[in-house]
N, C-alpha and C positions, 0 to 999 in steps of 0.2 A: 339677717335682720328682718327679712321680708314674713319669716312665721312668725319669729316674735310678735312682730306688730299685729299680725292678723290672730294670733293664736289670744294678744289678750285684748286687743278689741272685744271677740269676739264672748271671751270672757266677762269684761265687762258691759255687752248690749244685754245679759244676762238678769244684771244686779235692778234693785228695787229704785235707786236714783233718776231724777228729771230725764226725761227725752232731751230737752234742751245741753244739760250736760254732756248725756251723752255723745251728742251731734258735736258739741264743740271739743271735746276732747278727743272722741276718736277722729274728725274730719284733720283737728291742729298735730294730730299724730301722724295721721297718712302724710301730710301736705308738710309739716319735719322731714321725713323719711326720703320722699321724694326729692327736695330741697339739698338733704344731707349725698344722694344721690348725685343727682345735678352737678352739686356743686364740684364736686372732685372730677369730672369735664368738662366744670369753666375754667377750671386752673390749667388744668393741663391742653386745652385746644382754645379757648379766649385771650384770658389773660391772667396771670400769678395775681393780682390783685383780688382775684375772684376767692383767695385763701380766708379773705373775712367772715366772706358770706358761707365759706365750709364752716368754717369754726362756728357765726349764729347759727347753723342750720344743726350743726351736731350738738350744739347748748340744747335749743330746744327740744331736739329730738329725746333727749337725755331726760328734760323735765318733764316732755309732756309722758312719755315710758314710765317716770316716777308718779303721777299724777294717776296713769292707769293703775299701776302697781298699786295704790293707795286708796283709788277707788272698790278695786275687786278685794284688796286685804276687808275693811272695812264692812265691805259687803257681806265677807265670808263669816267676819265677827257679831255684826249683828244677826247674820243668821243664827249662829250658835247661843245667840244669847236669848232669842225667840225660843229656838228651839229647849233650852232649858226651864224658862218660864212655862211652857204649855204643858211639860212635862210633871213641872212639879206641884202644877192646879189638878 
């Protein structure tokens, strides 16, 4: 999961989108991941009740993955559709 994350962070610090974006999606991606992390040794050395906090941390981690995914898609489209407009002046 750990390249994942880093493979399209790194992806998406790439695209044309806000800094601000940027920071909040790839920071709420890291701080998911670790979370989702975490949590699977509060259950098992804390307490089972700590099962909640796995399950929000793996939601999240899920949307904000989606949210990357959607950023760099997008990114990759609007490139292509630059790149056809410049082509065809």
């Amino acid at each position: 999961m750990g390249m994942l994350v880093l493979t399209l962070t790194h992806l998406m610090l790439m695209t044309e989108f806000s800094v601000r974006l940027k920071i909040w999606i790839s920071g709420l991606t890291y701080l998911s991941a670790l979370a989702d992390e975490a949590g699977g040794w509060l259950v098992r050395f804390v307490d089972p009740l700590f099962a909640w906090f796995k399950i929000a941390a793996f939601l999240l981690l899920e949307f904000s993955l989606a949210a990357l995914l959607f950023v760099v898609i997008a990114a990759l489209i609007r490139a292509q559709i630059q790149l056809r407009q410049n082509s065809s002046e």
